[in-house]
C-alpha positions as CSV (number, residue, x, y, z in Angstrom):
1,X,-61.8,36.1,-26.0
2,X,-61.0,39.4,-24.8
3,X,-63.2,41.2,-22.1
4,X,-64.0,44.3,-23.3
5,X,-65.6,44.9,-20.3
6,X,-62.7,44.6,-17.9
7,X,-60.7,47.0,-20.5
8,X,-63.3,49.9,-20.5
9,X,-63.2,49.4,-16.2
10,X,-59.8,49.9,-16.7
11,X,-59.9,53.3,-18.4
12,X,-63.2,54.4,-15.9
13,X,-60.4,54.9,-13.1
14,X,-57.9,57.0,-15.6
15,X,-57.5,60.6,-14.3
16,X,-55.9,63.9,-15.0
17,X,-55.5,66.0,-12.2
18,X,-56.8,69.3,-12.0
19,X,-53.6,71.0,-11.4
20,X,-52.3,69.9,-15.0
21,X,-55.0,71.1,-17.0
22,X,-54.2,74.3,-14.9
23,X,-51.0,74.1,-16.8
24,X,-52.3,73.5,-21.0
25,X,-56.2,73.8,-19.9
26,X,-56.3,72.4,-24.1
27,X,-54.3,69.2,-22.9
28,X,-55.9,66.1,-23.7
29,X,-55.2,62.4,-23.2
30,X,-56.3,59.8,-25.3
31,X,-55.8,56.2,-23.8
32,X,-56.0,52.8,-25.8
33,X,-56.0,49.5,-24.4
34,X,-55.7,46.5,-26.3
35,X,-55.7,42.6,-25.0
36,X,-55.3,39.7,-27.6
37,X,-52.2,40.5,-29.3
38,X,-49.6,37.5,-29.7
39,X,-46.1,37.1,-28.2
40,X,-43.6,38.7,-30.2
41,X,-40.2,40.0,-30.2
42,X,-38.5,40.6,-33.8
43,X,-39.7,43.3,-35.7
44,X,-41.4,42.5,-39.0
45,X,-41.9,43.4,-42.3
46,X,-44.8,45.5,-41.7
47,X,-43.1,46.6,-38.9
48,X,-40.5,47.9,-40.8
49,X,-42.2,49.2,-43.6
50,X,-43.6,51.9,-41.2
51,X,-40.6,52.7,-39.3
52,X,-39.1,53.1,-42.8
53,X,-42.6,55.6,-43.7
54,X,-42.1,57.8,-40.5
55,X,-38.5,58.2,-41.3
56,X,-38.8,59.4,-44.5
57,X,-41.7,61.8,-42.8
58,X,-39.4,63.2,-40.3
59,X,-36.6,64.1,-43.0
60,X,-39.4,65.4,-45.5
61,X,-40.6,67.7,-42.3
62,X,-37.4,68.7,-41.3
63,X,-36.1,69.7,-44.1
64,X,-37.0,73.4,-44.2
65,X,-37.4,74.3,-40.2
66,X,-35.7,72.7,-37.3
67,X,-37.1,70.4,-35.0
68,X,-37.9,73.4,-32.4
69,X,-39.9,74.9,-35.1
70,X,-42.2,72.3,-35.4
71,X,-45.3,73.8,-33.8
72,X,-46.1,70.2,-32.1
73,X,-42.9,70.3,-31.0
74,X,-43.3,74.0,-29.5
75,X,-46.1,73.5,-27.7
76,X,-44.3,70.4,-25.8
77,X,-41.3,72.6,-25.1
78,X,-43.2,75.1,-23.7
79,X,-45.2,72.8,-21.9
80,X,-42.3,71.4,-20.4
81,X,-40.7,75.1,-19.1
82,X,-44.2,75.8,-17.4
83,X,-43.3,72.6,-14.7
84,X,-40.0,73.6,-14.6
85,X,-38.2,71.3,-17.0
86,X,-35.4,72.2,-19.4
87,X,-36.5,70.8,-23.0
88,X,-33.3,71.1,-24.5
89,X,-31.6,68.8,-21.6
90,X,-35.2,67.0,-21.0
91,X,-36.4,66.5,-24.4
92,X,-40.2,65.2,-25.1
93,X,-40.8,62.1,-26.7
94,X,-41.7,63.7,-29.6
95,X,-38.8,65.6,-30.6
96,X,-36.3,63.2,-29.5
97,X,-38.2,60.4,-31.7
98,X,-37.9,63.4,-34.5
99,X,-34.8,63.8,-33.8
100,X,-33.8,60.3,-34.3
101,X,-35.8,59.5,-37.4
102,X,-34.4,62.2,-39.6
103,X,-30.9,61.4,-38.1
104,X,-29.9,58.1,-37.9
105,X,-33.3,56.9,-37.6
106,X,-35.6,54.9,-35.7
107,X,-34.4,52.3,-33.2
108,X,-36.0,48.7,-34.1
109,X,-36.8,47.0,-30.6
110,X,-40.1,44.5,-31.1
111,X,-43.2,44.7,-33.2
112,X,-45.1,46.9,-30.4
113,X,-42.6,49.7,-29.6
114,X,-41.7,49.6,-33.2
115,X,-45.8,50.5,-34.2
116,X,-46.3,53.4,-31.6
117,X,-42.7,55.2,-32.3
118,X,-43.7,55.4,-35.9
119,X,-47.3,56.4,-35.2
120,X,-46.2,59.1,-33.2
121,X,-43.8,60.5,-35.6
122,X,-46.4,59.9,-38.3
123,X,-48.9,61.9,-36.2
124,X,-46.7,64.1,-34.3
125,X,-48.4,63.1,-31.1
126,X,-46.2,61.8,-28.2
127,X,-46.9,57.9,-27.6
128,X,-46.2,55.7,-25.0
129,X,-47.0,52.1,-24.8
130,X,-47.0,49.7,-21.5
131,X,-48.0,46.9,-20.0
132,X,-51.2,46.6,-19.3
133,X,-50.8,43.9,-16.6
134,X,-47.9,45.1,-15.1
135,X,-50.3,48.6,-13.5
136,X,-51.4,48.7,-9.9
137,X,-54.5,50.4,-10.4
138,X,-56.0,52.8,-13.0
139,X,-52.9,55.7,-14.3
140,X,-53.0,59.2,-13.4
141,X,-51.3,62.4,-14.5
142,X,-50.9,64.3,-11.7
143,X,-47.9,66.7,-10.2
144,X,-45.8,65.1,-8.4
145,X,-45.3,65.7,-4.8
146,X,-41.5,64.3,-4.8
147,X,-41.9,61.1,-2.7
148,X,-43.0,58.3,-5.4
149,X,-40.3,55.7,-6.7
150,X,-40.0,55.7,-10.2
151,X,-37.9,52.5,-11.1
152,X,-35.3,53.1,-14.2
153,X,-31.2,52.3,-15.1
154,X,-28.4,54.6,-13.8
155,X,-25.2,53.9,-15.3
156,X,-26.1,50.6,-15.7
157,X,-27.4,49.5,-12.5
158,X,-31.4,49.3,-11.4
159,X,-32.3,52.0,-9.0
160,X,-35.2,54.2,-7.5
161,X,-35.5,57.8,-8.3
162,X,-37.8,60.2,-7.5
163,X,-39.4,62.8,-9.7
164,X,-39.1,66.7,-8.9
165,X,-42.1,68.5,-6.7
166,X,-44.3,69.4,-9.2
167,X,-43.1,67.9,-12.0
168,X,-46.1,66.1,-14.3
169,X,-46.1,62.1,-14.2
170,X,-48.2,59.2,-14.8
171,X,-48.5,57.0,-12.5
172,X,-50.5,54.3,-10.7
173,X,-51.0,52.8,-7.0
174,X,-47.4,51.7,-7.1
175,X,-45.3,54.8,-8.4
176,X,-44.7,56.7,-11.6
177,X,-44.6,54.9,-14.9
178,X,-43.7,57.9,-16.9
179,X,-41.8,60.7,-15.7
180,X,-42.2,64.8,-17.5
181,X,-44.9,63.8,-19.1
182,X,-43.7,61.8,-21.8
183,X,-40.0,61.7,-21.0
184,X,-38.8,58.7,-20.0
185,X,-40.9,55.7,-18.8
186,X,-40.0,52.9,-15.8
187,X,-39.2,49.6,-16.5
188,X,-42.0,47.9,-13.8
189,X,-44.7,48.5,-17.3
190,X,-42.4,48.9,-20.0
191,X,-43.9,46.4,-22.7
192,X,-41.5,43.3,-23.0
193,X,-41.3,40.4,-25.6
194,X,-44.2,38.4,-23.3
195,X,-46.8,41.3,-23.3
196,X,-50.6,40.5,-24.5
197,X,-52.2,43.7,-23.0
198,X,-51.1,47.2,-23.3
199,X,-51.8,50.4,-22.9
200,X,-50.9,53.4,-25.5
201,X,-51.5,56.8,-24.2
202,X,-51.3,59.8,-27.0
203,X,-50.5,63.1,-25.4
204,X,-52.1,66.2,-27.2
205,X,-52.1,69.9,-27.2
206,X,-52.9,72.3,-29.5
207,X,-52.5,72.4,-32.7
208,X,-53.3,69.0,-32.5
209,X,-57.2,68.9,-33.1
210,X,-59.4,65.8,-31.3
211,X,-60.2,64.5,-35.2
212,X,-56.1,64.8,-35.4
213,X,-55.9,62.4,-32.2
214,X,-58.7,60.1,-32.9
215,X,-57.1,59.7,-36.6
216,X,-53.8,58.7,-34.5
217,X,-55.6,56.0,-32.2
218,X,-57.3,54.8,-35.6
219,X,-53.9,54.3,-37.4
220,X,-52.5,52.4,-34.0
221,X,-55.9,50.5,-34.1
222,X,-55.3,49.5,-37.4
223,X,-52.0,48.3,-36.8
224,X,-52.7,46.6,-33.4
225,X,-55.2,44.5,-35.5
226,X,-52.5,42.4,-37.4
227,X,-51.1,41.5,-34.1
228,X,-53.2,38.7,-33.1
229,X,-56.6,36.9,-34.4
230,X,-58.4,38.0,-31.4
231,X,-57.2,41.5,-30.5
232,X,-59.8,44.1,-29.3
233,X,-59.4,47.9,-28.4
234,X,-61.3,50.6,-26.3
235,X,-60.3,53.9,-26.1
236,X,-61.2,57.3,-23.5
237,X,-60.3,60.4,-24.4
238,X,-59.6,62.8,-20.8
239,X,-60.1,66.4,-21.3
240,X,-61.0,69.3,-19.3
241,X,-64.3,69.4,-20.4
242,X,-64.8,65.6,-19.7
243,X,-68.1,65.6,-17.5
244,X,-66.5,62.2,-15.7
245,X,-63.0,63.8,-15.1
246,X,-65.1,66.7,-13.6
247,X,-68.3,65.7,-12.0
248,X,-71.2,68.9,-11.4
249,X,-71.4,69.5,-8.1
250,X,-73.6,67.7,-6.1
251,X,-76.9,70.5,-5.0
252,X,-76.5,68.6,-1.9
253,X,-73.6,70.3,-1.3
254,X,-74.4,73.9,-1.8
């Protein structure tokens, strides 16, 4: 039986740190976790039905404006030059997922990275998934200060890199598990062919609307459903405005 319980302590320690939304102050994070979903590696039918749906999307939406025209993908890119990044060497996941669909399409790689990819092309929403039992803690979008080890391949050999000062990452106790943003995630939480728990956080800015990105987390829902008899979701969305993410001031501090 899954514990909802345990999943919504989980998302009570999520944070976004005040000197991103000083960056997009319309940024908003919506973060799903899900326990109960069965072992699986292959893609599958239903699987591929969607990848083969979000392809056709991507071509249909590309068709009459490039991919830097998209205004999802704008916002991203300019996003991405306020922290310093270059999007056209550093692209979001977004585009680069656009990119791919409308090209030579979608990469298949197991049932769970296979649903989020085409959700977030679907959506235009950047999507990560990772394993939910492989965090150290609650994660955390914060700017970087340029010491914390982010775990990834180089040329074909495990090493430890460190982000930029100031660049945005998530991370937990134990380093970053995704660098710029949504770039490129580590391989200490990446979701594997054992995973049962996950999280699946859906980056938004305008003109992505909250009903846009709820409607997102309800398609992923959906899916996540046929993945096991006993799977179970809870969701936080972390926005400026969030009372929890910024607490009134105490009067006993005035």
């Amino acid at each position: 039986m899954t514990d909802l319980n345990a999943l919504r302590t989980f998302l009570d320690g999520a944070n976004v740190a005040p000197e991103v939304f000083a960056l997009r102050p319309d940024y908003r994070a919506l973060l799903l976790v899900a326990d109960g979903l069965e072992p699986g590696s292959a893609s599958d039918d239903a699987s591929e039905a969607l990848l083969l749906t979000a392809e056709a999307g991507a071509r249909a939406s590309l068709a009459a404006r490039p991919v830097d025209q998209v205004p999802q993908v704008a916002s991203w890119r300019a996003v991405y030059r306020a922290f310093g990044a270059k999007p056209q060497r550093t692209r979001n996941s977004l585009e680069a997922l656009l990119r791919r669909a409308a090209g030579d399409g979608l990469p298949r790689v197991n049932r769970l990275t296979d649903l989020y990819n085409a959700i977030s092309v679907l959506h235009l929403i950047p999507l990560g998934g990772e394993d939910l039992h492989r965090y150290t803690g609650a994660p955390r979008l914060v700017r970087a200060t340029g010491s914390e080890p982010f775990d990834t391949v180089a040329g074909g050999v495990d090493v430890i890199e460190h982000p930029e000062a100031g660049e945005v990452v998530w991370c937990d106790e134990a380093g970053v598990t995704c660098r710029r943003w949504n770039w490129r995630q580590a391989r200490r939480t990446q979701l594997r062919d054992d995973t049962t728990a996950a999280l699946f956080i859906l980056d938004a800015l305008d003109p992505i609307t909250d009903e846009a990105l709820h409607a997102a987390a309800d398609d992923l829902t959906e899916h996540l459903a046929r993945l096991g008899p006993d799977v179970g979701t809870v969701r936080r969305l972390l926005a400026a405005q969030d009372p929890a993410q910024n607490p009134a001031p105490d009067p006993a501090d005035a």
